[in-house]
C-alpha positions as CSV (number, residue, x, y, z in Angstrom):
1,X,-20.1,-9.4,3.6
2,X,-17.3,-12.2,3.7
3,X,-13.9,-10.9,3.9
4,X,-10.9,-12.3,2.1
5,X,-7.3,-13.0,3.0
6,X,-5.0,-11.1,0.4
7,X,-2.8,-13.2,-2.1
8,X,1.0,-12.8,-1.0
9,X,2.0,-10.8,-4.4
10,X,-0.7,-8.3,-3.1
11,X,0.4,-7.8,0.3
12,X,3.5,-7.2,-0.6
13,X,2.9,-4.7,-2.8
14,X,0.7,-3.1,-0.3
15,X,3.6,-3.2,1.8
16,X,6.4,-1.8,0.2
17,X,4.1,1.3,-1.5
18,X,3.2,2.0,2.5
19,X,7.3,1.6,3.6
20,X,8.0,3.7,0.6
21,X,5.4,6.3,1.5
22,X,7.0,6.8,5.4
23,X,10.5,6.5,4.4
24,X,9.6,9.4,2.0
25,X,8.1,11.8,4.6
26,X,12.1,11.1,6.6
27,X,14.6,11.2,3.4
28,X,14.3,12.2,0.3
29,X,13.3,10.2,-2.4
30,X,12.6,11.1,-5.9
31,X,8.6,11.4,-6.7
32,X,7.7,9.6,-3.4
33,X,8.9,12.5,-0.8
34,X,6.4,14.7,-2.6
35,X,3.7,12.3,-2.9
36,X,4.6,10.3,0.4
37,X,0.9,10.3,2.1
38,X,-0.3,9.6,-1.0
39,X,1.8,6.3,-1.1
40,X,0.7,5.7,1.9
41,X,-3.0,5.8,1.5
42,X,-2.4,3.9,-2.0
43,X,-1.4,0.7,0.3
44,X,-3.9,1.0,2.7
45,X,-6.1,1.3,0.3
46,X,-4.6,-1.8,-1.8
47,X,-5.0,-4.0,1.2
48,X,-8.3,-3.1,2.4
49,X,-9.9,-4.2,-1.8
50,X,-7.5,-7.3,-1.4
51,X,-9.4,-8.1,1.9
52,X,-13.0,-6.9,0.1
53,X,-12.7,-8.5,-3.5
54,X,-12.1,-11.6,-4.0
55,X,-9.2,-13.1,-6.3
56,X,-7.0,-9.8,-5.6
């Protein structure tokens, strides 16, 4: 299995889903603070098929 380096756009994304996901679990945020592990497992997830696939 070869592994790929994520595009920028993708990583990003990744990123601020994941920062959006732990800020929600401190403050309150509309739809994230209920949902905030799930935006955090969402960019995990993100990165780990942009490392997996290629192109993503």
């Amino acid at each position: 299995m070869r592994l790929n380096a994520p595009k920028n756009v993708t990583w990003w994304i990744a990123v601020v889903v994941g920062v959006l996901g732990i800020l929600g679990s401190f403050i309150s945020i509309p739809l994230v603070s209920d949902n905030s592990f799930l935006f955090v497992v969402i960019g995990f997830v993100l990165l780990a098929l942009a490392t997996l696939l290629k192109g993503l």
